[in-house]
Backbone bond lengths (Angstrom), bond angles and torsions (degrees), N, CA, C in turn:
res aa  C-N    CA-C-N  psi(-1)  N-CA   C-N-CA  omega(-1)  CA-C   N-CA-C  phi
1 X - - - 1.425 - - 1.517 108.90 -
2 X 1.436 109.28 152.76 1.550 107.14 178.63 0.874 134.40 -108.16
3 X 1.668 133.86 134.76 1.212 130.46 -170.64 1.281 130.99 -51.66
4 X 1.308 147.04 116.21 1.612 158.18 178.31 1.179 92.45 -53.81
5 X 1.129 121.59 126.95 1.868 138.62 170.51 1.412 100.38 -87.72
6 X 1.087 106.72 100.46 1.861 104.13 159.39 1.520 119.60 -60.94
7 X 1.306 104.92 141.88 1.331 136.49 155.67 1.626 121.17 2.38
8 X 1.054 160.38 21.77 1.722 159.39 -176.56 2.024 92.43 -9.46
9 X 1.202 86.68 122.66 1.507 112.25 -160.25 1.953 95.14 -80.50
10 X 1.770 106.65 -26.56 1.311 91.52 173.57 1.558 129.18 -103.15
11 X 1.710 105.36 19.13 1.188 95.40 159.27 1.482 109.12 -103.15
12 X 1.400 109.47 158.82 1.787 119.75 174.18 1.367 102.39 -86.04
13 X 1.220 117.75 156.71 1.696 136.20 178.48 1.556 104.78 -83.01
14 X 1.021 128.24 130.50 1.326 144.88 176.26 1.536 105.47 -55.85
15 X 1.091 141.77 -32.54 1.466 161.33 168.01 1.518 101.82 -59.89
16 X 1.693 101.31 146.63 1.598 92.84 -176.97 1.318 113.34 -97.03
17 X 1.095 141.64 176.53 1.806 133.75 177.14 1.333 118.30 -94.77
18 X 1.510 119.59 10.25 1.419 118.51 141.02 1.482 93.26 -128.58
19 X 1.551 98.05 147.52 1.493 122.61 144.27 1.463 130.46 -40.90
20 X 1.164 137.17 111.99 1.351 111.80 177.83 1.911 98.98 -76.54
21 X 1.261 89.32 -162.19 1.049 115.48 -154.74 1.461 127.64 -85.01
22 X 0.970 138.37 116.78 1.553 114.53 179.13 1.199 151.19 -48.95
23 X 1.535 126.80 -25.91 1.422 154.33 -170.60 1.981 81.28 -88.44
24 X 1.262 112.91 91.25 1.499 125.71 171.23 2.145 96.22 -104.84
25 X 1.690 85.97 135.26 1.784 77.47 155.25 1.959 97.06 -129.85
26 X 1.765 109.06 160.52 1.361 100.22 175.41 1.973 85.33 -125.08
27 X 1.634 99.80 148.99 0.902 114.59 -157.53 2.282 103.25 -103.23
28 X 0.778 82.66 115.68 1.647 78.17 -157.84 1.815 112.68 -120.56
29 X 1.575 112.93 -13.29 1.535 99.88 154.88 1.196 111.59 -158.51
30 X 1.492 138.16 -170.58 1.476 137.18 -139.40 1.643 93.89 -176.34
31 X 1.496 102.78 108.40 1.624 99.11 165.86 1.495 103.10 -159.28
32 X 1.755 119.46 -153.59 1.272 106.15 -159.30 1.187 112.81 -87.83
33 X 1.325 118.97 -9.52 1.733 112.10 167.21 1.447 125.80 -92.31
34 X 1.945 120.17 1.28 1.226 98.71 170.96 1.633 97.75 165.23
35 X 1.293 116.41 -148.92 1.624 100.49 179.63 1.846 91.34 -129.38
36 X 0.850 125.75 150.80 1.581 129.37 -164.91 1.660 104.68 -101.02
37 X 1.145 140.29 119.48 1.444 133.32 161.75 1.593 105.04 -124.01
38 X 1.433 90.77 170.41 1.395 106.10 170.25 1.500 110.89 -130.71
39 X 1.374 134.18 123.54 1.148 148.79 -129.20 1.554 120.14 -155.84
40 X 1.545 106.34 98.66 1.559 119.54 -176.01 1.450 101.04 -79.45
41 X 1.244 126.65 120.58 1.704 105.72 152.75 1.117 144.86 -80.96
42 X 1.405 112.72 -34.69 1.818 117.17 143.20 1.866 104.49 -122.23
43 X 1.523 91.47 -172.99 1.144 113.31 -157.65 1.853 108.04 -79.37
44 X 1.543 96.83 -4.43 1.703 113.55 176.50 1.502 103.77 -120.90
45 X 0.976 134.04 26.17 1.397 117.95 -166.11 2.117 85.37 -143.40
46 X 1.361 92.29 138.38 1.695 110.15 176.98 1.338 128.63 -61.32
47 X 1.117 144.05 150.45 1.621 154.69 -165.20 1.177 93.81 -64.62
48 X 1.434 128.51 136.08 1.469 132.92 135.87 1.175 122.15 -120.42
49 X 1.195 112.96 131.13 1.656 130.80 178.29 1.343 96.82 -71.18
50 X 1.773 113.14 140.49 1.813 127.95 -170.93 1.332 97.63 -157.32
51 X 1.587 90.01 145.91 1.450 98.94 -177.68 1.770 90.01 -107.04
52 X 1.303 85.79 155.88 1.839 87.76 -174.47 1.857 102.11 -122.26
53 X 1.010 116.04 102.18 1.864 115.69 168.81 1.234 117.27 -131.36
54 X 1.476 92.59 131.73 2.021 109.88 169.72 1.577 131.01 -21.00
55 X 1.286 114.62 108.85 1.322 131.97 160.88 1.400 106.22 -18.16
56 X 1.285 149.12 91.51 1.678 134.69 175.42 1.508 96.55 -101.06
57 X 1.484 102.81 159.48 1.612 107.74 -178.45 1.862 98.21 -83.32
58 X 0.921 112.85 161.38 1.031 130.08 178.56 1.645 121.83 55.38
59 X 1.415 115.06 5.22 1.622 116.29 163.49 1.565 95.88 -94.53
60 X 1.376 98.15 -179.57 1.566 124.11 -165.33 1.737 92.84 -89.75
61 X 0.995 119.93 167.05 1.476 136.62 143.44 1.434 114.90 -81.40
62 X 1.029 127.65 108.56 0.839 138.66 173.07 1.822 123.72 -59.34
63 X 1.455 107.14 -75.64 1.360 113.33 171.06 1.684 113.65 -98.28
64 X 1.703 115.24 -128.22 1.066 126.30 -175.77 1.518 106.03 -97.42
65 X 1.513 111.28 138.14 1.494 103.56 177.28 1.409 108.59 -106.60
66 X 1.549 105.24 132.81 1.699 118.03 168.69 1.271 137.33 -128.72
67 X 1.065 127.42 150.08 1.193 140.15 159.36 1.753 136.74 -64.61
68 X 1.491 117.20 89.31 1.460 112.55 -177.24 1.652 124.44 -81.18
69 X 0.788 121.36 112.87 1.737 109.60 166.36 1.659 107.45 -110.21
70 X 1.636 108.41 129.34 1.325 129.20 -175.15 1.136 95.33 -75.76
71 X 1.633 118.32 144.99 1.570 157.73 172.38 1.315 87.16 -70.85
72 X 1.618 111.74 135.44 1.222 119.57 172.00 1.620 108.74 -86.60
73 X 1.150 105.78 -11.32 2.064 108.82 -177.93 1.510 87.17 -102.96
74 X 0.893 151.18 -86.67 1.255 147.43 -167.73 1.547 115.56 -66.75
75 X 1.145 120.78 138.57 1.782 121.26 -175.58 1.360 85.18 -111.30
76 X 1.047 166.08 -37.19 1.836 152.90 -133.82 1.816 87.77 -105.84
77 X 1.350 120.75 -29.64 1.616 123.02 -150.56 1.449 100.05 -92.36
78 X 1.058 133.11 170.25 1.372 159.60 -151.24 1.479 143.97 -153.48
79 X 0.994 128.74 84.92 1.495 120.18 179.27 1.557 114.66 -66.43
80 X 1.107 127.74 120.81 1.818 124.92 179.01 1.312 114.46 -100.03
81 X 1.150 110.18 123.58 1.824 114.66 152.66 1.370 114.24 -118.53
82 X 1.590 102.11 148.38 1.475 96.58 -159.53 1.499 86.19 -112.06
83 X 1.485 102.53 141.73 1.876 116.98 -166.01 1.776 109.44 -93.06
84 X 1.769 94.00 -38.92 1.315 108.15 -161.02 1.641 101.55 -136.15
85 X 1.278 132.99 102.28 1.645 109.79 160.56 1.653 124.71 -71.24
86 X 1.299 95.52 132.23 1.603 130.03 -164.30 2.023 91.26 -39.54
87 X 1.538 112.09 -169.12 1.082 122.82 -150.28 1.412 92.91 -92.99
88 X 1.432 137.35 -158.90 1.231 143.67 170.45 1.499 102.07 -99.11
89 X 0.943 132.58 -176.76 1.654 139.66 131.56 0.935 106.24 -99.58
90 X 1.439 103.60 153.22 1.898 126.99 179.87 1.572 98.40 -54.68
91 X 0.920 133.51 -52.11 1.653 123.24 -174.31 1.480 108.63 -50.42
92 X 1.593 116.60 -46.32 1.240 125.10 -175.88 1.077 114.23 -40.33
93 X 1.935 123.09 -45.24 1.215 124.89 -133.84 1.301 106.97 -128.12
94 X 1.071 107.84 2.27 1.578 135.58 -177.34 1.746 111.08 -77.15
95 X 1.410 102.58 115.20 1.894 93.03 178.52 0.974 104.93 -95.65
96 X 1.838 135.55 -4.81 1.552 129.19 169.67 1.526 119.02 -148.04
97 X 0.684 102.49 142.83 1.674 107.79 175.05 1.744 120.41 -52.82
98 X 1.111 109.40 135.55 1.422 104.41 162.08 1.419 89.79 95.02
99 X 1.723 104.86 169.60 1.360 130.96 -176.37 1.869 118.95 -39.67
100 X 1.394 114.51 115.91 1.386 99.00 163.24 1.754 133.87 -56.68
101 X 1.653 98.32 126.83 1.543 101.33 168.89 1.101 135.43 -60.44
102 X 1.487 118.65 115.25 1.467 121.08 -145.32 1.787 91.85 -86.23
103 X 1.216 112.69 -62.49 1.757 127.83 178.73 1.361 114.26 -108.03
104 X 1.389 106.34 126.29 1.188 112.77 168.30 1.849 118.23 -93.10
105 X 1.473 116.57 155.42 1.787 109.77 172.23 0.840 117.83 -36.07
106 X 1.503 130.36 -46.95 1.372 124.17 -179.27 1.507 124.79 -74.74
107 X 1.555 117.15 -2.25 1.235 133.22 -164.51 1.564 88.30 -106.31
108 X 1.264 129.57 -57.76 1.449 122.52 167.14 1.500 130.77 -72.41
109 X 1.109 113.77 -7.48 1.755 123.56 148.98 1.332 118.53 -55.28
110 X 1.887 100.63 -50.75 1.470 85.03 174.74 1.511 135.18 -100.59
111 X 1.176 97.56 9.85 1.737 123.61 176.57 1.691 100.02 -73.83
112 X 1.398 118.58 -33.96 1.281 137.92 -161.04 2.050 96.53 -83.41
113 X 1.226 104.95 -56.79 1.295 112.34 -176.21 1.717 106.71 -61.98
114 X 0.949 125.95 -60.66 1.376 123.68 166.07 0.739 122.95 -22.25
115 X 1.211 115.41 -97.25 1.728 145.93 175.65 1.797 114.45 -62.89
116 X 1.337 112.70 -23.99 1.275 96.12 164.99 1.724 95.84 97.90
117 X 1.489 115.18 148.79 1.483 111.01 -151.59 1.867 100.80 -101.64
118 X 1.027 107.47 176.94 1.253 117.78 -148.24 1.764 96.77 -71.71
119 X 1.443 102.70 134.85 1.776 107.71 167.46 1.565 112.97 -25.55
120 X 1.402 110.10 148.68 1.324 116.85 171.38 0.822 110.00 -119.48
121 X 1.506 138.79 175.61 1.279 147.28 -173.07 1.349 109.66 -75.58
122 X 1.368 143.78 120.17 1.817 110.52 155.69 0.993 112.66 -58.93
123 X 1.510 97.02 161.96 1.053 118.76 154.04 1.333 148.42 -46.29
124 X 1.243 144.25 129.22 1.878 128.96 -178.57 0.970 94.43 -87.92
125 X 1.386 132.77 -21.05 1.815 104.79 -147.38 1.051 109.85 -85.61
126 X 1.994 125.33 -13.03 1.276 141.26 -163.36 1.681 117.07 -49.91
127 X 1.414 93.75 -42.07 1.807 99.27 -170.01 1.439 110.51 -136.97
């Protein structure tokens, strides 16, 4: 069997001495609504396609806001940090199903006291 040649202590390893990171995006098109990537967040978790557009003052954020820094070996690739997690969805945030309650009894009790309670019918028998 043959001997394993160790390592020569004065060359450096082609590899960097940290790992980057897992949350990679690759940047793959460019049009008028934004820049297009595709974006792993870890190394177990599935591709998602993202549209990427400029912070403007006075619009909303829309989704999640991040931070890219470009791969110095790769130009298309991406290191991600995520600055801001994105919004909820309505299901998320929802404590019940079905239509929101617009008035509550006590909200029409006192709508009632104010203003005085809801028309009644006349009477027929009057005339």
């Amino acid at each position: 069997m043959g001997k394993r040649s160790e390592r020569r202590p004065d060359v450096e390893s082609a590899q960097p001495a940290t790992l980057p990171s897992g949350d990679v995006a690759l940047v793959f098109g460019k049009d008028v609504d934004g820049v297009h990537i595709l974006r792993r967040r870890d190394e177990n978790s599935p591709v998602e396609a993202g549209l990427l557009q400029p912070l403007v003052e006075g619009r909303p954020i829309s989704g999640e806001l991040i931070t890219m820094k470009r791969r110095e070996d790769m130009p298309f690739l991406f290191d991600v940090k995520s600055e801001l997690p994105g919004p909820e969805t309505d299901a998320e945030t929802r404590s019940s199903h079905g239509p929101s309650q617009v008035a509550t009894e006590s909200y029409r009790k006192g709508w009632d006291a104010i203003w005085g309670g809801r028309a009644r019918a006349p009477r027929r028998d009057l005339n």
